[in-house]
C-alpha positions as a Python dict, from the first residue, in 0.01 Angstrom:
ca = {
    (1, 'X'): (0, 0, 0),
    (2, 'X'): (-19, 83, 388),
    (3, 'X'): (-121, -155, 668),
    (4, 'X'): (-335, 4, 915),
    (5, 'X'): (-168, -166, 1295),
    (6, 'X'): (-439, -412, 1428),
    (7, 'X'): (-427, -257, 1785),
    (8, 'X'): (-591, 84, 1715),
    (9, 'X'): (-819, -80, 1510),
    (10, 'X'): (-934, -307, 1773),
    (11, 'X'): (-929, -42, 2064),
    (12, 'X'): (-1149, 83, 1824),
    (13, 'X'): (-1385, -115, 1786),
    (14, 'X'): (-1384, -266, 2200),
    (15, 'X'): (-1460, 108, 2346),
    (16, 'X'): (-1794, 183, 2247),
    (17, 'X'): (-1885, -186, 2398),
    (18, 'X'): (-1656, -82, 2735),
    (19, 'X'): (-1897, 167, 2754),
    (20, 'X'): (-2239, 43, 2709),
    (21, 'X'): (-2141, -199, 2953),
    (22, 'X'): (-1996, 17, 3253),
    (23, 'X'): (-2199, -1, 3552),
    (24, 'X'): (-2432, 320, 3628),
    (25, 'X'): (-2310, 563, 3849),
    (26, 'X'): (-2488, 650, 4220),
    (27, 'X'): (-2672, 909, 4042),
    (28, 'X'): (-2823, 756, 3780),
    (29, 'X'): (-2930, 454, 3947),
    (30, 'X'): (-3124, 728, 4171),
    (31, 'X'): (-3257, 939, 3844),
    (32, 'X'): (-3356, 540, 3658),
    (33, 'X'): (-3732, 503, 3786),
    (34, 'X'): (-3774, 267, 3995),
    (35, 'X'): (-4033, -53, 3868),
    (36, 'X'): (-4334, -38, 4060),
    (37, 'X'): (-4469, -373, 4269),
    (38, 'X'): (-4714, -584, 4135),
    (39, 'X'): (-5069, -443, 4359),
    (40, 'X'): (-5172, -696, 4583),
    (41, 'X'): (-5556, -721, 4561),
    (42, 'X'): (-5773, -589, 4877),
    (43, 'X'): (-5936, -940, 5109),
    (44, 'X'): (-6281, -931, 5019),
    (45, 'X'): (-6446, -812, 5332),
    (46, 'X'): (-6782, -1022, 5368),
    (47, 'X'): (-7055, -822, 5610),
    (48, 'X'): (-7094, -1002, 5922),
    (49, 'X'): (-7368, -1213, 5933),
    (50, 'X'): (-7667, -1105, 6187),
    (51, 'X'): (-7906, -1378, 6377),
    (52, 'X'): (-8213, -1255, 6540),
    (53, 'X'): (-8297, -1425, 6849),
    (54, 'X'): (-8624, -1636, 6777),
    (55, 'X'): (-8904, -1535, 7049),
    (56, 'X'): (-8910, -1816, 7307),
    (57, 'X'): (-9204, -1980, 7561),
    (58, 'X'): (-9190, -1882, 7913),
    (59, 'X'): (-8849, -2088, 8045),
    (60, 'X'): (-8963, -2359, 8298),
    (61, 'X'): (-8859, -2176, 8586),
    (62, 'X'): (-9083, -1935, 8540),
    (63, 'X'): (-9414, -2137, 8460),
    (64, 'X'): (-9667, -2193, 8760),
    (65, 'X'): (-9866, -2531, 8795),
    (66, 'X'): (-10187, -2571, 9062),
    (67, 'X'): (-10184, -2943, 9222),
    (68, 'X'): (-10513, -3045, 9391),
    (69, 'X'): (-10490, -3316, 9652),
    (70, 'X'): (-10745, -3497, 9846),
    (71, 'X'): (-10763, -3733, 10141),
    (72, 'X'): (-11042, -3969, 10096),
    (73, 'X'): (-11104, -4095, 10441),
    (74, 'X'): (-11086, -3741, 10585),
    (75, 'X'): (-11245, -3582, 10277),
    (76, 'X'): (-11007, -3313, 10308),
    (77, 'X'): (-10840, -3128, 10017),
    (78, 'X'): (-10562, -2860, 9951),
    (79, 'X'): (-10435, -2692, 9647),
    (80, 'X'): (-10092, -2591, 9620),
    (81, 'X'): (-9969, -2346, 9314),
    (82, 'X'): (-9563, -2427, 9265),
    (83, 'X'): (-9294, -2330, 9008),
    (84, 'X'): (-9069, -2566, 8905),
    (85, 'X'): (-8844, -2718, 9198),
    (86, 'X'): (-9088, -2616, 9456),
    (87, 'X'): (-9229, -2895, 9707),
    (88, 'X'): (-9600, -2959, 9880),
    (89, 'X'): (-9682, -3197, 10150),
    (90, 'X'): (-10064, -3309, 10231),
    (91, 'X'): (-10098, -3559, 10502),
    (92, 'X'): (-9824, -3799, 10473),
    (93, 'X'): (-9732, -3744, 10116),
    (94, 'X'): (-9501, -3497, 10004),
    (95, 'X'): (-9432, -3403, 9607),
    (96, 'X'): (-9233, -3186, 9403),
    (97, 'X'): (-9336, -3070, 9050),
    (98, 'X'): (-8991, -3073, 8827),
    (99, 'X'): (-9198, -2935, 8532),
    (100, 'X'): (-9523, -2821, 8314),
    (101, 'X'): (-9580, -2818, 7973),
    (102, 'X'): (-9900, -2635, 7780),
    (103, 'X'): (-10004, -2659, 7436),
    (104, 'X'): (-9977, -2358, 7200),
    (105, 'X'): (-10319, -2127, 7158),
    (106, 'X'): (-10396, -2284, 6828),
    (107, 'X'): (-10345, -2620, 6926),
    (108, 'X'): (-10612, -2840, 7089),
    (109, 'X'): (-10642, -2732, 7515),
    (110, 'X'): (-10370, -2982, 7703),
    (111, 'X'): (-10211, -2890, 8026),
    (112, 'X'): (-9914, -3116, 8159),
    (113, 'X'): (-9673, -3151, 8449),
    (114, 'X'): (-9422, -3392, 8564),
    (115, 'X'): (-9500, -3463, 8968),
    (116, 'X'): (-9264, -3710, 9189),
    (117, 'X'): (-9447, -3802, 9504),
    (118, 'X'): (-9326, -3971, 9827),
    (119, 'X'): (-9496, -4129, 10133),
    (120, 'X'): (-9357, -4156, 10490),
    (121, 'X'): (-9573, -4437, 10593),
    (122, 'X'): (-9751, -4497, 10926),
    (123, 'X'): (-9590, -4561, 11240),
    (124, 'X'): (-9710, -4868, 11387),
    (125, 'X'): (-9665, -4925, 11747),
    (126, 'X'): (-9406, -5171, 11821),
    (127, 'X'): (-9241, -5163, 11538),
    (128, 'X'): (-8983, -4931, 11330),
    (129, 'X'): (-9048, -4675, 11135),
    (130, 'X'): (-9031, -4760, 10728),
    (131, 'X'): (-8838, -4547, 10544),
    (132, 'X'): (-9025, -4261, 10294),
    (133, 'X'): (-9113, -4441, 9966),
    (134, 'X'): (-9196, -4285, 9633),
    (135, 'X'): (-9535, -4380, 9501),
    (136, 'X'): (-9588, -4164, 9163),
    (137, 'X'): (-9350, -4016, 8918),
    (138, 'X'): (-9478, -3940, 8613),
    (139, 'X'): (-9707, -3650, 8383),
    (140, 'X'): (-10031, -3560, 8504),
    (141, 'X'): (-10294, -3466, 8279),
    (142, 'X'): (-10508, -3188, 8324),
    (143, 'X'): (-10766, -3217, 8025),
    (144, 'X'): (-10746, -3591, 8024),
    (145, 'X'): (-10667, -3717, 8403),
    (146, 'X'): (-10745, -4082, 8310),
    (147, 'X'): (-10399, -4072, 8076),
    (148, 'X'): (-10177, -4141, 8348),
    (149, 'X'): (-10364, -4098, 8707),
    (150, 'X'): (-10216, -4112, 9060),
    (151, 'X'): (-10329, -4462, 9194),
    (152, 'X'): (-10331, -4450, 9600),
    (153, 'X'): (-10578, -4624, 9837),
    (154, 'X'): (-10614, -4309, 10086),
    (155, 'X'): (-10487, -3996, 9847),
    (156, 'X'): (-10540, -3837, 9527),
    (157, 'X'): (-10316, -3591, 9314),
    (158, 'X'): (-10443, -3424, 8984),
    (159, 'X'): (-10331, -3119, 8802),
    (160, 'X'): (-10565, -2803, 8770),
    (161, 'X'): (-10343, -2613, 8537),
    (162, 'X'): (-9973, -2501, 8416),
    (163, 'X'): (-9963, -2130, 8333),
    (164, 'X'): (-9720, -2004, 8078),
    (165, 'X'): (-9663, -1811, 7766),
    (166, 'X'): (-9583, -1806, 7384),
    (167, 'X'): (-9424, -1553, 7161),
    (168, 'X'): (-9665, -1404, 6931),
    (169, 'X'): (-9719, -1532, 6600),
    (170, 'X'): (-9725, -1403, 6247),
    (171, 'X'): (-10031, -1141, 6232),
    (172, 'X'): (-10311, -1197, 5924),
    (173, 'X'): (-10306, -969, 5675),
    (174, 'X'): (-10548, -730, 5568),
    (175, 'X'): (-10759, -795, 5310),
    (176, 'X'): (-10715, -399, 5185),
    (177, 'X'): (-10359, -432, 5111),
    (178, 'X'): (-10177, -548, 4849),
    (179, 'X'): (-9858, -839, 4841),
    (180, 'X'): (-9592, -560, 4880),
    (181, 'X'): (-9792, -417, 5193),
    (182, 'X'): (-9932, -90, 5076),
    (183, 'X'): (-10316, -25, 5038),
    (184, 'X'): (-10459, -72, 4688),
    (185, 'X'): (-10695, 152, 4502),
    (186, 'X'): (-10946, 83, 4206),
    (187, 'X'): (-10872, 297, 3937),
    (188, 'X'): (-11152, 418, 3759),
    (189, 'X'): (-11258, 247, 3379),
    (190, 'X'): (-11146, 490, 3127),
    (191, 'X'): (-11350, 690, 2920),
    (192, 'X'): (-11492, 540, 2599),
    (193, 'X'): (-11450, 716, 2295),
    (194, 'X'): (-11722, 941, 2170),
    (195, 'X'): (-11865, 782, 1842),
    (196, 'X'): (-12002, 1043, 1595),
    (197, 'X'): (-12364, 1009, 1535),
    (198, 'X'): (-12444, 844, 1162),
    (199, 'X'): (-12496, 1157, 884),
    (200, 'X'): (-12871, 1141, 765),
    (201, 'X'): (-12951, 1008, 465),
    (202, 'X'): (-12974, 1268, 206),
    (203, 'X'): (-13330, 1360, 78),
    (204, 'X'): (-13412, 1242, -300),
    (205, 'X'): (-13424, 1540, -524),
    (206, 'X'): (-13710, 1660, -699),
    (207, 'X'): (-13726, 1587, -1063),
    (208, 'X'): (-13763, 1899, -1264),
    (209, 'X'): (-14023, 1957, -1518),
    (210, 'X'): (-14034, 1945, -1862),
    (211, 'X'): (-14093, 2204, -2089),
    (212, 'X'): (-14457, 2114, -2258),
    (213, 'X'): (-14554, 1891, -2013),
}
C-alpha cells in the first residue's frame, strides 16, 4: 500500500481558499457596483402663511374735533376745528385737544374728545403775575355735555363734534341667492302621470228566444 505525502495534499486543499480570499484587483473593484445611499427624504415645504391687514378707523391724527367756547361776561363765542396736537386760545384760556373718539354707525350717536385747558390769570396791579394754571383735563361729551362738563366762573368749553371714519362692514345678503352665493331658480313641478280613463261597463246581452215561445 502507498502513502500519498501530506504536503500536496494540503496545498491542495489551502489553494482554492488562497483564492477566494485574495483581495480584488483595481479593476474589479471599479466593474463591482457600487451600493447606492440610503435617499434622504425631501423637508416638507409648508406654504407661507398670508395675513390680510384688517381695515382700520381713521388714525387719530387724522380725525378733526370742533370746540365751542364762550365768555359769559362778554357774551362772546368762538369755535375752533383742531386735529389732534393742535392748540386754541379764547380770552385768557388756552387748550389743546390730544384726542377724539366716535362711536361706530350702528352704535348709539356719542362724540368724544380729550381737551387740557390752561388759564394765565389776571394781572392785578401791584402785584406779580401768577403763573398759567390748568383748569380742565378730561373727555368732553358731545351728546351728553352734563357727563363731564368744563366748570369755570367766566368761560365755557363744549365739544360740537369729532369727525372720523370706519372701514366698511360685512354687506347683507340678498334674499335671491342661495348659501353658496349664486342665484336660485324654482324648478317647475313635474308632470303627473296620465291616468287612463275607466273602460265602460259592458252592456248586458240580450237573451235569445226560444223556439215555441
Amino acid at each position: 500500500m502507498t502513502r500519498r505525502p501530506i504536503a500536496p495534499l494540503a496545498a491542495a486543499l489551502l489553494l482554492p481558499a488562497a483564492l477566494h480570499a485574495q483581495p480584488a484587483t483595481p479593476e474589479a473593484a471599479k466593474a463591482a457596483p457600487a451600493k447606492a445611499a440610503p435617499a434622504k427624504a425631501a423637508p416638507v415645504q409648508r406654504p407661507a402663511a398670508t395675513t390680510r391687514a384688517t381695515p382700520q378707523p381713521t388714525p387719530m391724527s387724522e380725525r378733526t374735533a370742533v370746540i365751542g367756547v364762550l365768555d359769559k361776561r362778554l357774551g362772546t363765542t368762538g369755535e375752533f376745528t383742531l386735529k389732534p396736537g393742535e392748540r386754541f386760545s379764547f380770552g385768557r384760556i388756552a387748550g389743546v385737544l390730544q384726542g377724539c373718539e366716535k362711536t361706530q354707525p350702528f352704535e348709539r350717536p356719542q362724540s368724544a374728545a380729550f381737551v387740557q385747558v390752561s388759564e394765565t390769570p389776571a394781572r392785578l396791579q401791584g402785584k406779580p403775575q401768577e403763573p398759567v394754571k390748568r383748569v380742565f383735563s378730561g373727555w368732553l361729551f358731545a351728546e351728553s355735555p352734563s357727563l363731564n362738563p368744563f366748570v369755570h366762573p367766566v368761560y365755557d368749553v363744549w365739544l360740537k363734534s369729532c369727525t372720523m371714519r370706519f372701514p366698511d362692514g360685512p354687506k347683507a345678503a340678498s334674499s335671491a341667492t342661495g348659501s353658496a352665493g349664486k342665484a336660485t331658480r324654482s324648478r317647475p313641478a313635474a308632470p303627473k302621470p296620465a291616468t287612463a280613463a275607466p273602460a265602460a261597463a259592458p252592456a248586458p246581452a240580450t237573451p235569445e228566444p226560444t223556439p215555441g215561445t
